[in-house]
C-alpha positions as CSV (number, residue, x, y, z in Angstrom):
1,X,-35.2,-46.5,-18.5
2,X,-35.3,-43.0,-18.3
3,X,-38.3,-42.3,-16.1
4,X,-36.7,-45.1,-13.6
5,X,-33.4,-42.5,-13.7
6,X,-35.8,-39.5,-13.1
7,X,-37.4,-41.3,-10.1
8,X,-33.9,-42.1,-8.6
9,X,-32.9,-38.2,-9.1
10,X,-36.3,-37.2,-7.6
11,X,-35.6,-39.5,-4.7
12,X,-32.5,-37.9,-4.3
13,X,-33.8,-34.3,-4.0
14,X,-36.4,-35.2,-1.6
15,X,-33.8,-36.8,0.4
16,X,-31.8,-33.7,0.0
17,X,-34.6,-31.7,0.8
18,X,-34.9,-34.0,4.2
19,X,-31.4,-33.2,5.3
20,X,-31.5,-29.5,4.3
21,X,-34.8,-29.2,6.5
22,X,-33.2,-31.0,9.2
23,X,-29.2,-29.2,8.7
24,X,-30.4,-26.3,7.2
25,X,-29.9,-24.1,9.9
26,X,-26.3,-24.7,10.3
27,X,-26.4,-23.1,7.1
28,X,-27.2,-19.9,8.6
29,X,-24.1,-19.9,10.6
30,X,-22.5,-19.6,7.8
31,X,-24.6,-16.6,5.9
32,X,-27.5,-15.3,7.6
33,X,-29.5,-14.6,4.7
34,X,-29.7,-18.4,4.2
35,X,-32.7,-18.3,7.1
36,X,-35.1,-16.4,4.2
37,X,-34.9,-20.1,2.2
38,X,-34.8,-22.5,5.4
39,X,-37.4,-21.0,7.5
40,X,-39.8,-21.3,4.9
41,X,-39.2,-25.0,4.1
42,X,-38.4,-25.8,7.1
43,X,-42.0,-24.8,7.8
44,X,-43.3,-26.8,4.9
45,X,-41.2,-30.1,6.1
46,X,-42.8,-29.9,9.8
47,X,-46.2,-29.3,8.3
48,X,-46.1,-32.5,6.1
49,X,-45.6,-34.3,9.1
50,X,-47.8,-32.2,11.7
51,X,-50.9,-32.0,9.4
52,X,-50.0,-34.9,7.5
53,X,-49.7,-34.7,3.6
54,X,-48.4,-35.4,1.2
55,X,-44.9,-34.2,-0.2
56,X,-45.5,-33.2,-4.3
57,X,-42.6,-35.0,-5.2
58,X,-43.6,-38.2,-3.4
59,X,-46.1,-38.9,-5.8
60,X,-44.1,-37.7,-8.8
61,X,-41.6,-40.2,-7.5
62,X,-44.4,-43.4,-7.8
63,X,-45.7,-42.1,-11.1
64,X,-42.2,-42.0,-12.5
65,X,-41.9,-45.6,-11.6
66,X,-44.7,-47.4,-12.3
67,X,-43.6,-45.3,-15.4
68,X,-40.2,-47.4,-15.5
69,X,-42.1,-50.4,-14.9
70,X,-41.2,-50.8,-11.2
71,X,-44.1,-50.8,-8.3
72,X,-44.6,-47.2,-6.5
73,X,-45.5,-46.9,-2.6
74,X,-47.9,-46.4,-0.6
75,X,-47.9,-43.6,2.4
76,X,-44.8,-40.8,2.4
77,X,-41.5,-40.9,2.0
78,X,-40.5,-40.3,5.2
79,X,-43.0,-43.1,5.7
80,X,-41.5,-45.1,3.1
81,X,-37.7,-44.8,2.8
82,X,-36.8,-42.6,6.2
83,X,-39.2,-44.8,9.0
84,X,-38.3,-48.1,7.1
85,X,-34.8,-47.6,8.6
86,X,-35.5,-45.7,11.5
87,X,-39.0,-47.1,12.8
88,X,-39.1,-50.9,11.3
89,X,-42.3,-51.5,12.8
90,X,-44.4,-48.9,11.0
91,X,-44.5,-45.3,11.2
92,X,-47.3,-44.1,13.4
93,X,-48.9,-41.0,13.4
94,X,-47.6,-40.2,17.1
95,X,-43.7,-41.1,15.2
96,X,-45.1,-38.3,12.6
97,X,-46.0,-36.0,15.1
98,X,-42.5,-36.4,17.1
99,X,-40.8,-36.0,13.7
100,X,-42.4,-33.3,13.3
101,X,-41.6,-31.0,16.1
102,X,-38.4,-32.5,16.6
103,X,-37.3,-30.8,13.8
104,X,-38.8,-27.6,15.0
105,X,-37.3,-27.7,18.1
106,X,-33.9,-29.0,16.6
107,X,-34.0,-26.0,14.5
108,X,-35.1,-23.3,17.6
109,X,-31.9,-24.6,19.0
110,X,-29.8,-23.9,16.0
111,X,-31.2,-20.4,15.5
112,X,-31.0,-19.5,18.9
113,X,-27.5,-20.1,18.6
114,X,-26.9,-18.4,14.9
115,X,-28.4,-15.6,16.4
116,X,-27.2,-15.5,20.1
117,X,-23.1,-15.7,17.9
118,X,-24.1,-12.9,16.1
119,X,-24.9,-10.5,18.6
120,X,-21.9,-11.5,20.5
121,X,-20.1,-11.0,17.7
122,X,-21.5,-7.3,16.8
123,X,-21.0,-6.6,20.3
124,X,-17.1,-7.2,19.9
125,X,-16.3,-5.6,16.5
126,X,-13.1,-3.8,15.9
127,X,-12.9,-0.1,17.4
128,X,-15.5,-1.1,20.0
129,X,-14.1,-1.3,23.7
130,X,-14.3,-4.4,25.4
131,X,-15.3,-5.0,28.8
């Protein structure tokens, strides 16, 4: 019972950990300093799909469910929860490699804005003449 709770919360963070790579960056519009943990897993999230391999936690997720007495999975879990919605057929490795730097170039976009606002907005600040 417990190890099939564990799995679900594991589950969970990965999922979490999906969005936050894929969101993250908004994030930063709201306090820069967020970009020193994004950046960072944000390279690790387009790396497990660029390279590919495999995510720690997807494997601790299996192990806690055969664990629970339930089956585990084969491939990733973008493979296995996130392309089963998204991709029916199958996730190839060209849909990996698409996910992949989609989410980089998503996320250029984002920064470019974070940081194109805050130079506008430096530019602007009280006592400063505007043109």
């Amino acid at each position: 019972m417990i190890a099939g709770v564990l799995a679900d919360a594991v589950l969970l963070v990965h999922f979490a950990l999906v969005l936050f790579a894929v969101f993250g960056a908004l994030a930063v519009i709201w306090r820069r300093w967020f970009a020193w943990i994004h950046l960072p897993y944000l390279l690790w999230a387009a790396l497990v799909n660029l390279i590919p391999f495999t995510c720690p936690l997807t494997p601790l997720e299996n192990a806690l469910r055969v664990a629970a007495g339930e089956s585990g999975y084969a491939g990733g879990f973008v493979e296995h929860y996130i392309a089963a919605v998204v991709y029916p057929a199958g996730m190839t490795r060209t849909v990996q490699l698409v996910a992949g730097v989609s989410v980089l170039v998503w996320n250029a976009v984002l920064y470019w804005f974070v940081f194109r606002r805050g130079r506008r907005q430096k530019g602007s600040g009280p006592g400063r003449a505007r043109s």
